[in-house]
C-alpha positions in Angstrom: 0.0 0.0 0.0 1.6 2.9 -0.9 1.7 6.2 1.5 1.5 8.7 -0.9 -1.8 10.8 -1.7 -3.3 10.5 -5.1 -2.8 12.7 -7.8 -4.0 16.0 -8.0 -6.7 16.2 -11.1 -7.3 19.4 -12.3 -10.9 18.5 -13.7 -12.4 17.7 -10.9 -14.7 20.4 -10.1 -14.9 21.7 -6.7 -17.0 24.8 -7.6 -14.3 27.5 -5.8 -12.5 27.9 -9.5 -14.7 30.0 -12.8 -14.4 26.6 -14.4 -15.4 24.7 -11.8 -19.3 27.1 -12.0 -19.9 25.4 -15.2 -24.1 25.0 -14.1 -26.4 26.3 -16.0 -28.3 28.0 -13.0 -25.2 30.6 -13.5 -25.7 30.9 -17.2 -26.4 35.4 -17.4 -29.0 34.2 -19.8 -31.2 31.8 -17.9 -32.7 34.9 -15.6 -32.9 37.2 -17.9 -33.7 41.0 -16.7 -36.6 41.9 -19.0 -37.9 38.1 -20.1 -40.5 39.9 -22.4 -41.0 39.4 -26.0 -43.1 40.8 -28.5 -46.0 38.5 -28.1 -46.0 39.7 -24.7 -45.8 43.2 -25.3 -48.7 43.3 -27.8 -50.8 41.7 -25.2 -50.0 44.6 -22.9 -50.9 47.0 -25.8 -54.1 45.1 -26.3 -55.5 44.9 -22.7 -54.5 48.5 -22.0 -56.0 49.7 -25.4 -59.0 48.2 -24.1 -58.9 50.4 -20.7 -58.2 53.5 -22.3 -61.5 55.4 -22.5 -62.2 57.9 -25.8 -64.0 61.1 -24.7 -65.5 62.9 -27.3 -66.3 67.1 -26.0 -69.3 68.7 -26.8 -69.3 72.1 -25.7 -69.1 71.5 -22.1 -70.1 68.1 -22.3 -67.9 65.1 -21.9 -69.2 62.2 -23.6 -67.6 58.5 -23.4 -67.2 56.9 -26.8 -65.9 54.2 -26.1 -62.0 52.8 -25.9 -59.3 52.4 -28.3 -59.4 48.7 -28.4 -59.6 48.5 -32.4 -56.3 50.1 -32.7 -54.5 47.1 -31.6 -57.0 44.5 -32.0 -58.6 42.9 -34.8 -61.1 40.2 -34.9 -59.3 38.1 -37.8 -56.1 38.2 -36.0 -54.0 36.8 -33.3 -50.7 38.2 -32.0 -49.3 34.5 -33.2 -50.1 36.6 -36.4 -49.3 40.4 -35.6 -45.5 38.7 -34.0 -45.2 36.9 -37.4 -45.9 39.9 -39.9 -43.3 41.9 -37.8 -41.1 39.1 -38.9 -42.4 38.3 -42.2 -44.7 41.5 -43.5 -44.4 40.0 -47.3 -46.5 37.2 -46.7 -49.8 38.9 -45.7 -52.2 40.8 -48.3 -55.7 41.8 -48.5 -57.3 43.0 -45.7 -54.8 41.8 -43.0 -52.1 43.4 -44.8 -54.1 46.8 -44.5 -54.6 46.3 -41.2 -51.4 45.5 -39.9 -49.8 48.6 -42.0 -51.6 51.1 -41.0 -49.3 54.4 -40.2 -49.8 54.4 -36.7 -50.1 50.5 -35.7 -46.8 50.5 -38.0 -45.2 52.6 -35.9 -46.2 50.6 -32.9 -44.3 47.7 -34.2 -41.5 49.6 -34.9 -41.7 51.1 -31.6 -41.4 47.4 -30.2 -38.7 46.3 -32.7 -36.6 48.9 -31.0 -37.4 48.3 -27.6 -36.6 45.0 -28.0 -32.9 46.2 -29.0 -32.8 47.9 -25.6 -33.9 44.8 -23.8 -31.4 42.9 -25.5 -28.3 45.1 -24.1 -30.2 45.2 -21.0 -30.5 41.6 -20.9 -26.8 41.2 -22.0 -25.6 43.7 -18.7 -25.0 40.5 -16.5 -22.9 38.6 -19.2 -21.1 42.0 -20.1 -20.0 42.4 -16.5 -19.0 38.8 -15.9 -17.2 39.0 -19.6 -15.2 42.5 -17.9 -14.6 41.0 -14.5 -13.6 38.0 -14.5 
């Protein structure tokens, strides 16, 4: 039997070294800072179109007219759909390609195409900072 102590291995993984945190519960991307996507943002959109009210004035008088629920929703389409012609806007036509390129809902897609640029570097701040420090 010998008396000396076995070999050091350098791949056993201890957790104390960066390699050795190889999980993927410490993967930056698997808790993401702003987990929403489009899908979910044009469901906000939707639901709070839906509470806004539309006054109409007459004279003095405040009427309610109703709520701005048509400007994001249409009854012939899903935001499955709305998602994939902000992906794909060649492949819809007819009615649902007037719909869905309309000036201002236009500019609400491209108003969520940009924000989801900023959630991407905002995402990316816990990667960026592990990238710098260690």
């Amino acid at each position: 039997m010998s008396r000396r102590s076995p070999p050091l291995s350098l791949d056993s993984s201890d957790g104390t070294s960066q390699r050795g945190r190889a999980l993927a519960a410490l993967d930056p991307a698997t808790a993401k800072i702003d987990e929403r996507g489009h899908a979910d943002l044009l469901a906000f959109v939707q639901a709070y179109a839906e509470r806004l009210r539309y006054v109409e004035a007459d004279g003095d008088v405040l009427r309610d007219v109703g709520t701005w629920a048509a400007f994001a929703r249409h009854d012939d389409l899903t935001i499955a759909d709305i998602v994939a012609y902000m992906r794909e806007p060649e492949r819809y036509g007819g009615e649902a390609a007037r719909w869905l390129g309309r000036p201002h809902f236009a500019l609400l897609l491209t108003f969520l195409e940009l924000l989801g640029e900023a959630r991407d570097q905002l995402n990316g701040v816990t990667a960026r900072h592990l990238d710098h420090y260690f």
